[in-house]
C-alpha positions in Angstrom: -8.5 166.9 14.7 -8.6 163.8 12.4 -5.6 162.0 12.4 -3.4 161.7 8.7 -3.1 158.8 6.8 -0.4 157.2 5.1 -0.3 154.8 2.8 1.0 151.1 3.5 1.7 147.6 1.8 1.2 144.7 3.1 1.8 140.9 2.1 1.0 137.5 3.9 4.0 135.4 4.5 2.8 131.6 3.3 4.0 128.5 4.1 3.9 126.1 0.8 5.0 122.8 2.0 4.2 121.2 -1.5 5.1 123.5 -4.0 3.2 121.3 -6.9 0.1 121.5 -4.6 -0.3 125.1 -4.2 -1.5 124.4 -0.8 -1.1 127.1 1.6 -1.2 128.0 5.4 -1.0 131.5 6.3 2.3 131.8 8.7 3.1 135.6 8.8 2.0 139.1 7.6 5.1 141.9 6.1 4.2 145.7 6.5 5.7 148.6 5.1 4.9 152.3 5.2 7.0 154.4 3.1 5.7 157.7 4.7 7.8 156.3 8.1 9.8 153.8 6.4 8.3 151.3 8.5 8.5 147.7 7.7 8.0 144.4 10.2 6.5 141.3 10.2 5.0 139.4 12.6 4.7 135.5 12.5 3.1 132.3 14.0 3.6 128.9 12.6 0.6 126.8 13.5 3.0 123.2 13.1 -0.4 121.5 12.8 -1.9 123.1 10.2 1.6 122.8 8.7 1.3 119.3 9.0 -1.8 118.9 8.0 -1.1 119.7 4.8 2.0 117.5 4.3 2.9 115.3 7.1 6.6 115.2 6.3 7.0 119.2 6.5 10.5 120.4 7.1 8.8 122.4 10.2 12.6 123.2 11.5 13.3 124.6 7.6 9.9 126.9 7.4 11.3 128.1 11.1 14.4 129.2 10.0 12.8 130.8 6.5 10.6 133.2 9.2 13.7 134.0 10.8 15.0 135.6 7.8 12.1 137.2 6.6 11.8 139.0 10.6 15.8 139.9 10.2 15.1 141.4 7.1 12.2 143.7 8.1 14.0 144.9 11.0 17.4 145.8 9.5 20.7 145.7 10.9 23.5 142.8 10.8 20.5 140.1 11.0 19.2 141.5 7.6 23.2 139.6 5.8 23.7 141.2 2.9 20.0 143.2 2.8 21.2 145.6 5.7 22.3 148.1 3.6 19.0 148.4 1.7 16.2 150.7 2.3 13.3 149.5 4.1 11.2 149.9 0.7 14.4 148.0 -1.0 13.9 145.1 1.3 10.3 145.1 1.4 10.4 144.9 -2.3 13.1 142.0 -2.2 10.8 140.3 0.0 7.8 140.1 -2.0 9.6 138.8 -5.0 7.4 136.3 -6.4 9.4 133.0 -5.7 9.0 129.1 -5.9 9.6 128.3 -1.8 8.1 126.7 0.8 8.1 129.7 2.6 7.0 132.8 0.3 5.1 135.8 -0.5 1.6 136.2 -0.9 0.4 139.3 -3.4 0.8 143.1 -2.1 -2.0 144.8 -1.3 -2.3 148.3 0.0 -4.1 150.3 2.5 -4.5 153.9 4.5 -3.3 153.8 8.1 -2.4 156.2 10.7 -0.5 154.1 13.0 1.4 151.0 11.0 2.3 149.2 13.5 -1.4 148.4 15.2 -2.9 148.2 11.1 0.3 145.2 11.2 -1.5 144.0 14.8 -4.8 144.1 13.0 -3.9 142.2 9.8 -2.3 139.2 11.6 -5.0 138.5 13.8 -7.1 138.6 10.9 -4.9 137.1 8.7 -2.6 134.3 10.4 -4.1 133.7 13.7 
């Protein structure tokens, strides 16, 4: 029996540390699958790649941004004012193009029958 696949977005999470550089280090990876109204992230912040880029980063600030973006995925009273929203509501929210140091990269989409290993998969290709 072959296994069914869904459909999925996904988007990098980015660390920007100099906006007017465009420089970018790949800190996270956002997954959503409306078929199970799936949607988490999964983060690392390499600090010296961080640096790297601009010595001065606010590495306690890009921290904190991650934090949110996690909350959000997974819903509840962490999510603030987002916990209402529908997993495809947030995900959407969260891939709002923005001017950050912490922001989203473009969606792309795949086919997946299990989100949460194609989410393993990405950020280990992606971020690690």
């Amino acid at each position: 029996m072959t296994e069914q696949l869904h459909d999925y977005e996904y988007a990098v999470i980015r660390a920007v540390p100099r906006v007017e550089r465009g420089e970018f280090v790949n800190i996270g990876v956002m997954l959503y699958c409306r078929h199970s109204s799936h949607l988490a992230a999964r983060t690392h912040l390499d600090q010296g790649r961080l640096l790297a880029l601009d010595p001065v980063a606010d590495v306690a600030g890009v921290r904190r941004a991650l934090y949110g973006f996690e909350a959000v995925c997974e819903g509840g009273t962490a999510a603030g004012p987002a916990a209402g929203d529908s997993p495809g509501q947030r995900f959407r929210w969260l891939t709002a193009p923005r001017s950050a140091v912490v922001q989203p990269g473009p969606v792309h989409t795949g086919l997946t029958a299990d989100p949460e290993a194609e989410l393993r998969r990405l950020f280990e290709q992606l971020v690690l």
